[in-house]
Phi, psi and omega in degrees: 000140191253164197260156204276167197074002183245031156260174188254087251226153167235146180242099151204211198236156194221146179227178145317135162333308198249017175049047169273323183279156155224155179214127169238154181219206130215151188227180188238338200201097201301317202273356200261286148017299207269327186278342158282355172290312220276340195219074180291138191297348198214087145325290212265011169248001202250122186292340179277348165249002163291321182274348192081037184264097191243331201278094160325113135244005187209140171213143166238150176242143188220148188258352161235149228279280173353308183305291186305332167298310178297308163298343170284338177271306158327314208267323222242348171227059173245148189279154168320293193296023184243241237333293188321295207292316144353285173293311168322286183317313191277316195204065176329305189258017175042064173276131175310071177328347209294279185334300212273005149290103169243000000 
């Protein structure tokens, strides 16, 4: 049994095809996560599937709920070029993570 708050969660970001959009979030389960962006129960409220933000290009993983919620806030009121340079660091060639979430 894992004890609380000592799971494990993601903070990340998703882009566009042609990477004009960012979208950041957080989960308990990344690989489940990227597939309700792509097929959401509510088409027409859900902004990641209004913009196509379907595309993994950045993750961090935390093991408390708490953190990851802060950083995720952190992240989301940041100007685009922090987020890019974010990104830059972690995935220099902003190549599509989804496939390498199992």
């Amino acid at each position: 049994m894992k004890t609380l708050k000592t799971h494990n969660y993601y903070v990340y970001i998703l882009t566009n095809k042609i990477k004009t959009v960012l979208y950041t979030g957080v989960t308990n389960d990344l690989e489940k996560r990227l597939y309700w962006h792509r097929n959401p129960e509510t088409i027409d409220k859900s902004f990641t599937f209004r913009y196509k933000c379907f595309y993994l290009v950045y993750f961090e993983h935390f093991k408390d709920i708490d953190v990851a919620i802060n950083r995720e806030k952190q992240i989301k009121g940041w100007i685009r070029s922090k987020k890019e340079s974010l990104i830059n660091e972690f995935n220099p060639t902003w190549k599509f993570l989804n496939d390498e979430i199992k």
